[in-house]
matplotlib code that plots the C-alpha trace (Angstrom):
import matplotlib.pyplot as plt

x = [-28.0, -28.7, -24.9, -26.1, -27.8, -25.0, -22.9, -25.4, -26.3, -22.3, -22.1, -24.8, -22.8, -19.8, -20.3, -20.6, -17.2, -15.4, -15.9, -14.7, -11.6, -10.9, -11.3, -8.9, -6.6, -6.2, -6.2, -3.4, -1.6, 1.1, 1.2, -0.9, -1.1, -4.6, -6.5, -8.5, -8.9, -10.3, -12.6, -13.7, -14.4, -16.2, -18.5, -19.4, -20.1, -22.3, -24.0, -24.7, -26.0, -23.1, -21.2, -17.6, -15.5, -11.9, -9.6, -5.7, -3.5, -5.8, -7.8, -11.7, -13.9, -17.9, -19.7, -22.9, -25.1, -28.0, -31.3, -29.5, -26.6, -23.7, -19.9, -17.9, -16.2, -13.8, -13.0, -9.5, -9.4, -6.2, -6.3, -2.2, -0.9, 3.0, 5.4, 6.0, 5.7, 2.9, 3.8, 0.7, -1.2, -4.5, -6.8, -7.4, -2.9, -2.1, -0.7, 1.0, 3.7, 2.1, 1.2, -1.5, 0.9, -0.2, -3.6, -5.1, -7.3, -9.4, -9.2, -11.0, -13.4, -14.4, -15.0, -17.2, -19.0, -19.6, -21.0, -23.4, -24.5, -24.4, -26.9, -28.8, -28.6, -28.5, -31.1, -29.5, -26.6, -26.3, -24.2, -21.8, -19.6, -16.8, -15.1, -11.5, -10.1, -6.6, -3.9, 0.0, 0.1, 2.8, 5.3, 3.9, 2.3, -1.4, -2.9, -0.5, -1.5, -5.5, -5.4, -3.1, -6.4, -9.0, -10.0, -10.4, -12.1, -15.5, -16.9, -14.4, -13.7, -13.7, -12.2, -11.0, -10.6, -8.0, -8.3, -5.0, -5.7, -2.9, -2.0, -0.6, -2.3, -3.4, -6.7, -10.3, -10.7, -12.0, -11.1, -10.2, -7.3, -8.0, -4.3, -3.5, -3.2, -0.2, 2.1, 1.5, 3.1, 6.8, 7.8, 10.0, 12.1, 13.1, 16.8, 19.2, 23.0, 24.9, 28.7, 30.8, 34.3, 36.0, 35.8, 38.9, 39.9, 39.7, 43.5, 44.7, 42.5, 45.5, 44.1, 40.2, 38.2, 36.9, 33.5, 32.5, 35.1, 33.3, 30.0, 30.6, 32.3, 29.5, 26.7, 28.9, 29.4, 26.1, 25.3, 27.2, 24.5, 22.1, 24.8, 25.9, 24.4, 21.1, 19.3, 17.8, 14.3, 15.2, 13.6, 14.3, 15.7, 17.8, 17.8, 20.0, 17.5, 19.0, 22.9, 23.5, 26.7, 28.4, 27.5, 31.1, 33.6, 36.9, 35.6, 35.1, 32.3, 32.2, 29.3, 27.3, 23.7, 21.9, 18.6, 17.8, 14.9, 14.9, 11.7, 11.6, 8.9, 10.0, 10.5, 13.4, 15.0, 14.6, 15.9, 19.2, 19.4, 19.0, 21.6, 24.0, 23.1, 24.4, 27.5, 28.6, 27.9, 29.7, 32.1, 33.6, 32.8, 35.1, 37.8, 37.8, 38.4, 34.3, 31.7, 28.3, 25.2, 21.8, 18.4, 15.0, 12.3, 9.5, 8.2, 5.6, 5.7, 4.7, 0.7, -0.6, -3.5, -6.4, -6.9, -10.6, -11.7, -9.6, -11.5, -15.0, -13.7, -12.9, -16.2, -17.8, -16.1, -16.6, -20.5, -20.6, -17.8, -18.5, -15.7, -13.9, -13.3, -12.1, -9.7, -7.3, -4.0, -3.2, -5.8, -3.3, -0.2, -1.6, -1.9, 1.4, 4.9, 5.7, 4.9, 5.3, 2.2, 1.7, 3.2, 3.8, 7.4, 5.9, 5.1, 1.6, 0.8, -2.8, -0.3, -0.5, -4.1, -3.9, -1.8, -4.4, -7.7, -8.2, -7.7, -7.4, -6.1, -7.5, -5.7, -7.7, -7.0, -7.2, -5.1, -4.3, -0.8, -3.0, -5.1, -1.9, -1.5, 2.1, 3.8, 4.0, 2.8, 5.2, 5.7, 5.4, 3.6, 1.4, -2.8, -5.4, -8.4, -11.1, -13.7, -12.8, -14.0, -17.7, -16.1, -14.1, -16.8, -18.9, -16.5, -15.9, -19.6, -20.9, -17.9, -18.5, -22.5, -21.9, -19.4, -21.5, -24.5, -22.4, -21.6]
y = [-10.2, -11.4, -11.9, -13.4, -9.9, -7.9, -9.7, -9.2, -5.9, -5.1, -7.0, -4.4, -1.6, -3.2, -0.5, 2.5, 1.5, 0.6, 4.1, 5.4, 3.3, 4.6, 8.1, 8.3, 5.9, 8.7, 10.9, 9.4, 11.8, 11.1, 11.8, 15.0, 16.3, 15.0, 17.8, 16.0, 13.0, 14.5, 16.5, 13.4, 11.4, 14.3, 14.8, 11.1, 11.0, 14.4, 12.8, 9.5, 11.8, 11.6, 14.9, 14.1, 16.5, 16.5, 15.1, 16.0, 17.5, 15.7, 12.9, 12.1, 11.1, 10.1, 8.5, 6.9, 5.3, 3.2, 3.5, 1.5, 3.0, 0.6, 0.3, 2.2, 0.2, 1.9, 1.0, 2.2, 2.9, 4.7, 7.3, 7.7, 6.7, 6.2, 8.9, 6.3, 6.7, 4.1, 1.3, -0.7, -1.7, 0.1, 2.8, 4.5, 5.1, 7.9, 10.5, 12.7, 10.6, 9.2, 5.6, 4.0, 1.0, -0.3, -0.6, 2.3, 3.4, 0.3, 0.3, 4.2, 2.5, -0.2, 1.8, 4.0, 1.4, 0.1, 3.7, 2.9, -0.2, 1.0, 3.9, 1.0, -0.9, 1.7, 0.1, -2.7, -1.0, -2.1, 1.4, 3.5, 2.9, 5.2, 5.2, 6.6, 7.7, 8.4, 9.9, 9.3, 5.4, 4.7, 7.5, 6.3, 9.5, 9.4, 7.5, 9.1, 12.1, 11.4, 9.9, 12.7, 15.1, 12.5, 10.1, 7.2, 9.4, 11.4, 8.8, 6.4, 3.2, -0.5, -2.2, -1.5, -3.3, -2.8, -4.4, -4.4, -5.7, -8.3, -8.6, -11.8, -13.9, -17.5, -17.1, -16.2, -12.3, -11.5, -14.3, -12.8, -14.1, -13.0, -12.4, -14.6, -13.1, -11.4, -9.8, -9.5, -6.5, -5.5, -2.0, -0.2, 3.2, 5.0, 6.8, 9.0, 8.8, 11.6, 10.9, 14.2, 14.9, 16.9, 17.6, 17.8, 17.0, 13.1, 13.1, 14.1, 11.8, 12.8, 16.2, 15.6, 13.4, 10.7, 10.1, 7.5, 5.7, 5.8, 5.3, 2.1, 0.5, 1.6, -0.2, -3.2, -3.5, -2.5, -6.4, -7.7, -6.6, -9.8, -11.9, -12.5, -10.2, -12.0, -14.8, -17.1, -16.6, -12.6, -12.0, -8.5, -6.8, -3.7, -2.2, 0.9, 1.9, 5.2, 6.2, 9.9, 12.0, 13.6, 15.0, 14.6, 11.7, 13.5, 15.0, 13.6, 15.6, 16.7, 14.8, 11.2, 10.3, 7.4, 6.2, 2.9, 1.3, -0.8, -3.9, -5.9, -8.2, -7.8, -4.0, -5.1, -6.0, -3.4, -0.6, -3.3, -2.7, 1.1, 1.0, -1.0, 0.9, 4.2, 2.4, 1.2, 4.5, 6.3, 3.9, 3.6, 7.0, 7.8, 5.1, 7.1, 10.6, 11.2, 12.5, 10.5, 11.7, 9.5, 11.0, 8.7, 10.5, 8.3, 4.8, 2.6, 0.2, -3.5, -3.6, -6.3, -8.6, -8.7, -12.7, -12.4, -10.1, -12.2, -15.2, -13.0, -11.8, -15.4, -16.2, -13.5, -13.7, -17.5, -16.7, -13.8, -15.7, -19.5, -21.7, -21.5, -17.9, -17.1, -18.2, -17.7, -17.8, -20.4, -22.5, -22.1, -22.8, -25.6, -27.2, -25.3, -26.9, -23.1, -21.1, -17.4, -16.5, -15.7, -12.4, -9.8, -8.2, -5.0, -2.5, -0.8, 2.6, 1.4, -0.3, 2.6, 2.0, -1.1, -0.2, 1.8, -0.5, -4.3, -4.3, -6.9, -7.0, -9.0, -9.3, -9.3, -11.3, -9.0, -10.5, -14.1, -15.2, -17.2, -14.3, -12.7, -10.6, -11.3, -8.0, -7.3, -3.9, -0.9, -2.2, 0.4, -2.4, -4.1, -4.5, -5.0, -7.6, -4.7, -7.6, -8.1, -4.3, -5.3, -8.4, -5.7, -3.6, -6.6, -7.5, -3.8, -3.6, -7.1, -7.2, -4.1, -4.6, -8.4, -7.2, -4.5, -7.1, -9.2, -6.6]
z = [5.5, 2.2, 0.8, -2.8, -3.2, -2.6, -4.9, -7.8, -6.7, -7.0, -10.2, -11.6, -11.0, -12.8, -15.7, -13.4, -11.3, -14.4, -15.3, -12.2, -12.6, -15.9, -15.5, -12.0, -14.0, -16.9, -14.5, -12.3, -9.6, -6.7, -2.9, -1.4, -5.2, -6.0, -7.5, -9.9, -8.0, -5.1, -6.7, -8.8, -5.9, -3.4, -6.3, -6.7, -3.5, -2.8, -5.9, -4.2, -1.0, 1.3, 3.1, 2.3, 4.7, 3.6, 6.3, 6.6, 3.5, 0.6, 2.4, 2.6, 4.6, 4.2, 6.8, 6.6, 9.7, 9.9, 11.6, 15.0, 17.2, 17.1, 17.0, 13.8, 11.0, 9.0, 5.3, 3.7, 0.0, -1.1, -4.2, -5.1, -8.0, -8.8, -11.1, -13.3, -17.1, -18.2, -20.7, -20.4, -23.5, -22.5, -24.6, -21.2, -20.8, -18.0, -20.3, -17.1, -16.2, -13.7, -13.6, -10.8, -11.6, -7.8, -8.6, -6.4, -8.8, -8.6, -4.3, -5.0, -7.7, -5.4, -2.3, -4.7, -5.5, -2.1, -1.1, -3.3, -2.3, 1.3, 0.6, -0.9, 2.5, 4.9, 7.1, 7.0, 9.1, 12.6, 13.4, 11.5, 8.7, 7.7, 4.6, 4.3, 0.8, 1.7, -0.1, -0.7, 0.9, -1.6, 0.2, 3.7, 4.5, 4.0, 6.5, 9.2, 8.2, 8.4, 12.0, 13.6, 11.7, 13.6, 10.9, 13.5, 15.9, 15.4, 16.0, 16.7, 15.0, 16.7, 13.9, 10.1, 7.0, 3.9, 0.1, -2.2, -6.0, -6.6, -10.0, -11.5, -8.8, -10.4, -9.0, -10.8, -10.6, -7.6, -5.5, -1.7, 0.6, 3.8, 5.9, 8.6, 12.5, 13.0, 10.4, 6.9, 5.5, 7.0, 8.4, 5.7, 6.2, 3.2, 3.6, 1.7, 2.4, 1.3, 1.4, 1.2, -0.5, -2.4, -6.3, -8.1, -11.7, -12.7, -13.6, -10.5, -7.8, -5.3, -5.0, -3.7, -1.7, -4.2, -2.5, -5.5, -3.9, -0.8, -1.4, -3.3, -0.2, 1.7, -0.6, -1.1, 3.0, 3.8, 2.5, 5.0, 7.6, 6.0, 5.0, 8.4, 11.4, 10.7, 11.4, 9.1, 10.4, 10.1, 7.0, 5.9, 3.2, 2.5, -1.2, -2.4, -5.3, -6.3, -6.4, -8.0, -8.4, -11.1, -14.5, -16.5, -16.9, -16.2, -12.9, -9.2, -7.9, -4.2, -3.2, -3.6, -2.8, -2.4, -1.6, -0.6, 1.3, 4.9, 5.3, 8.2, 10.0, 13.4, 14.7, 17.1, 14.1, 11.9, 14.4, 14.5, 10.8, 11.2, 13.8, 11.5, 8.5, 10.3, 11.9, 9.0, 6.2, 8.6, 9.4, 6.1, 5.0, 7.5, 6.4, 2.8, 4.4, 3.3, 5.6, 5.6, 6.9, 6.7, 6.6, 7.0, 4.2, 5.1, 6.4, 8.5, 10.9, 10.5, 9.3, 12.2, 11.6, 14.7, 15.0, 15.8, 12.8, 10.8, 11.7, 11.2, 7.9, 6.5, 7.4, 5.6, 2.3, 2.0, 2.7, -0.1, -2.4, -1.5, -0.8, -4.6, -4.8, -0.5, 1.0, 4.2, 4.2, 6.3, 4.2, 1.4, 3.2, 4.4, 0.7, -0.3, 0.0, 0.3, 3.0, 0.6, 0.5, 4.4, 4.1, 1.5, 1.2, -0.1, 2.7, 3.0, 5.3, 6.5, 9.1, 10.8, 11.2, 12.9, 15.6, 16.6, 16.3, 15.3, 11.5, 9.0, 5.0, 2.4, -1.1, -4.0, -7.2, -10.2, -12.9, -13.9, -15.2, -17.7, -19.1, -19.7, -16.6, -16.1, -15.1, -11.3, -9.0, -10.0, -13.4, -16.2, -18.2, -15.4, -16.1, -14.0, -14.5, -14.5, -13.9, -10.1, -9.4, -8.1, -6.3, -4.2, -4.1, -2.4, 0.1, 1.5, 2.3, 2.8, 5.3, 7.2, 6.8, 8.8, 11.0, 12.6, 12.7, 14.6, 17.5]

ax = plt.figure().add_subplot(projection="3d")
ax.plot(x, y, z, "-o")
ax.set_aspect("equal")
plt.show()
C-alpha cells in the first residue's frame, strides 16, 4: 500500500472536497432535520458509483468491497450541524440559523472524499469497507439510532474508526493525534428540572410558592456534589446551561426549568452523580414547599479506545503523515508537563459505537492559534483551516485500506 500516493491523490481532490465543505456549511441543518444534506451527499455518492441505502431516521450508508473477502471496517462521518446563529468571518456564512460550529461539515467532506479515493483503490481492498454518514451526534441520537436499524451488521463490522477537526490546535493543519487505550471522551446525560409552585403577585410572596426561590438553592447545592462528594481523580463536571421562568417583573410564575448537562469518565460515577442530582433537586425542592421532577433528554456513554487498533492506527498515520504531522497521545504527554490532552471533556455519540466493536478516535488539527484560529467548537465565530480536508480524507482510507490488509 502505497501511503505517499494516497496522500497526493487526496491532496488533488482538495478543490472538489472544499466544495463539498462549503455547500453543506451554507447549507447547515440540526439533528434528524437534514433534507438538503442528505440529498447532497446520496447524490455524490450515486455519482461516484456507490448504492447509498438510508439507514435509521436520516442516516447513510455506502459500502464498497474489494476483489478479496475479508473482515468489515467501518468509517463514521457525522452530517449535524448546531442551531447556532453564525458569526464567523466567512463569504460562505450559514444564513439559517444554523451554524456547523463543530466542524461536521468537514468530517462529511472528508469521508466524501475518501469514497473517492476508495473507488480509486478498490482492488486494493482486502474486504469491505463501510462508510457511516450519521445524523444528530451533537443531541446524542444519531449513531444509536443507526445501530438499533443495523448499521454495524449487514455485514458486520470488526473494528471502526472516528475523525473530529480540532480547531485552535497549535499543530500544522492536518496533523492526527491518535487517542490513547481506554477513555477519551466522557459519558454525558442531558436533563431538565422543572421545579413547581405557585404564581401569585410579586407584592404579596406570602400568597404562592416562589419556585425561583427554589430552583436557585437547587443549582447553588447541586455544586456541592463536586466540591465535596468527589474525589480528586473523579473528573467530571455538572453545568446548568439553561434556567427559564417568568415573562414580567412583578409576578412569581408557577413554574421554573432548567437544563443542565452531566460528563463523567467513569460510568460508576456518573450514575452517583445522577443519583445525587435527583436527591438533592428534590430534596430542596421539597424544603421550599416546590415539587421537582427531573427528566434525562439525551446522552452517551463513555466513547472507549481498543488498545490494539490504537497501536495499528498510530502506525498507519505516522507511515502516511511521517513522524512531524502524527502523533499519539501518550507521545505528547510524555513531553508535556500537563497531562490535558489525553482526554477530551466534550462528549461524542460514536461512543456508542465502540461499545459494540473495537474502535478508535483520532483528532484532527484544523486551525492554528497562530493563523488566527482562536475561537473554540460551538463558538458563533469559530473557523476551520479548510486545508486539513484532504489530510482527513487520507487517513479515513489509508487507515481502513492498511487495516483490512493487515487481517
Amino acid at each position: 500500500m502505497d501511503a505517499t500516493k494516497i496522500l497526493q491523490e487526496a491532496k488533488e481532490l482538495q478543490d472538489t472536497i472544499v466544495e463539498h465543505r462549503r455547500y453543506l456549511h451554507t447549507h447547515a441543518e440540526t439533528g434528524f432535520n437534514l433534507e438538503q444534506t442528505l440529498e447532497y451527499v446520496r447524490k455524490e455518492l450515486q455519482d461516484m458509483g456507490y448504492e447509498p441505502i438510508p439507514c435509521g431516521k436520516a442516516g447513510l450508508i455506502a459500502t464498497i468491497q474489494g476483489e478479496e473477502p475479508g473482515k468489515v471496517f467501518l468509517l463514521r462521518g457525522d452530517m449535524d450541524a448546531l442551531p447556532i446563529t453564525e458569526e464567523a468571518d466567512v463569504d460562505f456564512r450559514s444564513q439559517n440559523g444554523c451554524m456547523h460550529a463543530c466542524g461536521h461539515d468537514m468530517h462529511t467532506s472528508m469521508l466524501l472524499g475518501a469514497a473517492k479515493l476508495l473507488k480509486e483503490h478498490q482492488k486494493d481492498i482486502k474486504g469491505t469497507i463501510k462508510l457511516m454518514f450519521e445524523p444528530a451526534e451533537e443531541i446524542f441520537e444519531g449513531a444509536k439510532d443507526m445501530i438499533a436499524e443495523g448499521v454495524l451488521q449487514n455485514p458486520s463490522v470488526d473494528a471502526a474508526l472516528m475523525i473530529h477537526v480540532m480547531a485552535g490546535m497549535p499543530f500544522a493543519p492536518g496533523s492526527a493525534i491518535v487517542s490513547a487505550p481506554g477513555v477519551s471522551a466522557p459519558a454525558a446525560d442531558i436533563f431538565t428540572i422543572t421545579v413547581k409552585g405557585k404564581g401569585c403577585h410579586g407584592s404579596m410572596p406570602n400568597t404562592g410558592i416562589d419556585p425561583l426561590n427554589a430552583a436557585a438553592h437547587i443549582l447553588i447545592s447541586l455544586q456541592e456534589i463536586h466540591a465535596r462528594e468527589l474525589a480528586m481523580s473523579d473528573s467530571a463536571a455538572l453545568t446548568i446551561g439553561s434556567f427559564n421562568a417568568g415573562v414580567a417583573a412583578n409576578v412569581i410564575p408557577d413554574e421554573v426549568t432548567m437544563r443542565g448537562s452531566i460528563r463523567s469518565f467513569d460510568q460508576e460515577v456518573h450514575q452517583e452523580i445522577k443519583k445525587r442530582l435527583e436527591e438533592i433537586a428534590v430534596s430542596v425542592g421539597k424544603a421550599f414547599r416546590t415539587e421537582v421532577s427531573i427528566s434525562y433528554d439525551s446522552g452517551c456513554p463513555t466513547l472507549v479506545n481498543d488498545k490494539v487498533l490504537c497501536d495499528a492506527t498510530a502506525v498507519y498515520t505516522k507511515e502516511l503523515l511521517g513522524d512531524t504531522m502524527a502523533f499519539t497521545v501518550e507521545q505528547l504527554n510524555a513531553h508535556s508537563d500537563s497531562k490535558s490532552s489525553s482526554k477530551s471533556s466534550g462528549s461524542e455519540d460514536f461512543a456508542y459505537v465502540s461499545q459494540e466493536v473495537p474502535s478508535v478516535m483520532i483528532a484532527l488539527a484544523a486551525g492554528h492559534p497562530e493563523q488566527g484560529y482562536i475561537y473554540p467548537q460551538h463558538h458563533p465565530m469559530v473557523r476551520f483551516d479548510e486545508s486539513a480536508l484532504p489530510y482527513g480524507s487520507a487517513i479515513y482510507a489509508y487507515t481502513a485500506l492498511r487495516w483490512l490488509a493487515d487481517h
